[in-house]
N, C-alpha and C positions, 0 to 999 in steps of 0.2 A: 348237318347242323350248322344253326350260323352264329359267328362269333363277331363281337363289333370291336375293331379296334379305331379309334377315333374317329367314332360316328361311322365310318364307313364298315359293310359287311362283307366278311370271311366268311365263305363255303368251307364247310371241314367234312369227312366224315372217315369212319375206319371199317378198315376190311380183315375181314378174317377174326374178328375179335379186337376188343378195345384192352390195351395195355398203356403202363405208364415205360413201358422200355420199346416201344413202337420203331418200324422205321418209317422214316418221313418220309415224299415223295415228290419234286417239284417239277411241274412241267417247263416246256418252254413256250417259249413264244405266242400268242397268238391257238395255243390248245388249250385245254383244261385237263379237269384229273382222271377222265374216263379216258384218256390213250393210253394209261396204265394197268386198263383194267385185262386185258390179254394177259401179262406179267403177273398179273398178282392171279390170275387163277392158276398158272401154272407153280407158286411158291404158296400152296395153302396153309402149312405149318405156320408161315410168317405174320405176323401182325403187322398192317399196313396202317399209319396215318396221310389220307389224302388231299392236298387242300388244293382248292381251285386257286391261282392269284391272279388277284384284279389286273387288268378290265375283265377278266374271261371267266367263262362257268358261271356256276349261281353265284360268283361276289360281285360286289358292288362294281359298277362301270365306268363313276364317275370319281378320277383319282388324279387329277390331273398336277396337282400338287409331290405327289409321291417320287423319290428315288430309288434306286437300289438299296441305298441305307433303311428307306420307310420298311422295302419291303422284310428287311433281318428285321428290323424291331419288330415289325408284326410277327414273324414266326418265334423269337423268343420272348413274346407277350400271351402268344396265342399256347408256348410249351409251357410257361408257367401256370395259364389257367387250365389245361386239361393236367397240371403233376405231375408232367412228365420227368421221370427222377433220370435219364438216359436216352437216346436215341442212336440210329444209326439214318445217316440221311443219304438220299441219292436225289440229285441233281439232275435233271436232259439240258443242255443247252443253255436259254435263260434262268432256267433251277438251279442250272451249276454253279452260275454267278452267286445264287443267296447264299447256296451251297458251300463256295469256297470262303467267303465272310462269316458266314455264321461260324462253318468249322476251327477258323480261325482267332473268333472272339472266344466263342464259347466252350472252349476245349474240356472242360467238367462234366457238360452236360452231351458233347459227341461222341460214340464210343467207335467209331467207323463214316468214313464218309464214301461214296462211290460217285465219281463224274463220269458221265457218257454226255458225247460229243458236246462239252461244255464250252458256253462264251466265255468270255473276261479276258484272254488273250490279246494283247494288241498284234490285230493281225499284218502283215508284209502288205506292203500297197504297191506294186507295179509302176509302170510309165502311164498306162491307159488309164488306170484308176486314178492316178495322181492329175491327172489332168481332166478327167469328170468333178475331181473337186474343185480344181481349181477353176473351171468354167463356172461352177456352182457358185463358187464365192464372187467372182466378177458380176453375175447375173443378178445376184441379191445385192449388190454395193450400186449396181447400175437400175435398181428395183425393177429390175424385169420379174416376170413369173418365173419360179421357180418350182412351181408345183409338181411338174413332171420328172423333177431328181428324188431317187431313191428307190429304195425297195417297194414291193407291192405291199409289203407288211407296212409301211412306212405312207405311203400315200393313200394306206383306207382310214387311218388315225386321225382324230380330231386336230386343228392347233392346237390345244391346250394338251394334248396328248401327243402328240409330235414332240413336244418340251421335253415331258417325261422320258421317251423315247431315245431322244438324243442324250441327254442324260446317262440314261443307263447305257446304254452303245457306246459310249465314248468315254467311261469309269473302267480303266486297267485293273487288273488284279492283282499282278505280278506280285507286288510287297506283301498282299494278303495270302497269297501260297510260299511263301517263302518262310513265313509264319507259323502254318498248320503243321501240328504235330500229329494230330491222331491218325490210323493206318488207314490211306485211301489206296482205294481201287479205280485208275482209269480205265473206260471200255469206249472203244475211238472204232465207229466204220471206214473203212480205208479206202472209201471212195467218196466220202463225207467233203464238199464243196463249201458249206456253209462255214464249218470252222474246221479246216483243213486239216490233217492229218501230224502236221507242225507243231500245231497248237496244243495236240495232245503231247508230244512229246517233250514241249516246254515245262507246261506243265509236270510231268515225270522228271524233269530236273530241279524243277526249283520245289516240287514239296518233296520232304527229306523221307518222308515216310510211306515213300508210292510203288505202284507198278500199275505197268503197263499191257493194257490187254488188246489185240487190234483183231477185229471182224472181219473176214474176209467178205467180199462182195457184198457189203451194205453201206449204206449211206449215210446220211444227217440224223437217220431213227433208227439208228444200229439195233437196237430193244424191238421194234417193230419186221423188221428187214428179215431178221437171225432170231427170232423169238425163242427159242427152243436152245441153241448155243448161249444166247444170253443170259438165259433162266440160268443154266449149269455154272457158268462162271461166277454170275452174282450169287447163285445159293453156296459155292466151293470158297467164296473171300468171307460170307457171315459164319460161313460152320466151323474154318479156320478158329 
C-alpha cells in the first residue's frame, strides 16, 4: 500500500495479518522490505509492518531534501495513520538509526526495540582512514574531482542525494541511546566490518535497558547469515 507523507510516497504493507500492535521492520541501506521476507516466514504467529524507505522499493526515489529526522517523522506519521496503539520495532543497519530515534522519542508508543548490526555509532577512524579524508578535503578545497572517494553505496547516489547521504552518515546517536528506555535486544555478526563489532557493544552500554546477542560466523546481515539462530533469539526476546 502507499502512504504519502509530504507529497512524496511510502511503500507499506503487513505480513502475517494487519494489527495495530505490529512489529515494524526497517531495512538498511541501499535494500528494501523483501530482505525480510526469509525472517518473517520463519516467525508466522507475528504480525509484521514492512515499509520500503525511500530512495529504495516501491517509495518515492526522489527525496533529496530528507534527513534522518524526515525519516522518524514519516514513520510516526505513517503509525498514527494506520492506529497503531503499540509496536515493537527492529532496525538492520540504516533501520537501526530510525530505530534508535524513534525508540527514544517515542517511548509510549515502543513496547520493545531490537537493533542488528545497526549504524549511528561514530565509528574509530585509524591512521589510513584518517588520511583518506584528509586527501579528500585537500582535493575538494584544491576543486579537483573527487568523485572517486567513497563507498560504492556512496558514488551510485545522485548529488542531491549524496547530501542526504552525508547527512545521515555523519548524525551520532550516542545521546539518543542513552535516552531509550524500552527493553532492547542487540543482535551483532561478529565478523560484521560494516559497523564493527564495537559498535554493538557501545551501544549495550549506553542504552540502560539492553542486551547483547553476538552471531557467530556471520557478518553485516547476521538475519541473513544465521537465519534460523536469528529467528530463535528474536522470537525468545518478544515471548519474554
Amino acid at each position: 500500500m502507499i502512504y504519502l507523507y509530504n507529497g512524496k510516497k511510502v511503500y507499506y504493507r503487513f505480513a502475517n495479518g494487519q494489527s495495530h500492535f505490529p512489529i515494524i521492520l526497517l531495512h538498511g541501506w541501499g535494500c528494501d522490505g523483501t530482505i525480510f521476507d526469509s525472517i518473517i516466514k520463519l516467525l508466522p504467529r507475528k504480525s509484521f509492518l514492512i515499509v520500503d524507505l525511500s530512495p529504495f522499493g516501491k517509495s518515492d526515489k526522489n527525496i533529496e531534501d530528507w534527513n534522518i529526522f524526515t525519516y522518524v517523522g514519516m514513520l510516526m506519521s505513517l503509525c498514527e495513520h494506520l492506529h497503531i496503539e503499540k509496536c515493537d520495532i527492529l532496525g538492520h543497519s540504516f533501520g537501526g538509526r530510525i530505530a534508535i530515534i524513534f525508540s527514544a522519542v517515542k517511548r509510549s508508543l515502543v513496547h520493545s526495540c531490537i537493533l542488528v548490526d545497526s549504524a549511528g555509532m561514530k565509528p574509530r577512524r585509524n591512521l589510513k582512514i584518517r588520511l583518506k579524508i584528509l586527501k579528500y578535503k585537500i582535493n575538494r578545497k584544491l576543486g579537483k574531482n573527487v568523485e572517486n572517494f567513497g563507498s560504492s553505496d556512496y558514488k551510485s547516489l545522485s548529488p542531491g542525494m549524496k547530501k542526504t547521504f552525508n547527512s545521515i552518515v555523519n548524525t551520532y546517536l550516542e545521546d539518543y541511546a542513552k535516552i531509550m528506555a524500552v527493553k532492547t535486544l542487540i543482535v551483532w555478526g561478529d565478523k560484521d566490518e560494516d559497523t564493527p563489532l564495537y559498535m554493538a557493544k557501545r551501544l549495550n552500554k549506553l542504552i540502560k535497558n539492553s542486551s547483547l546477542r553476538v552471531i557467530s560466523d556471520a557478518g553485516h546481515f547476521s538475519f541473513l547469515d544465521r537465519p534460523l539462530e536469528f529467528a530463535r533469539i528474536v522470537n525468545e526476546f518478544w515471548e519474554v
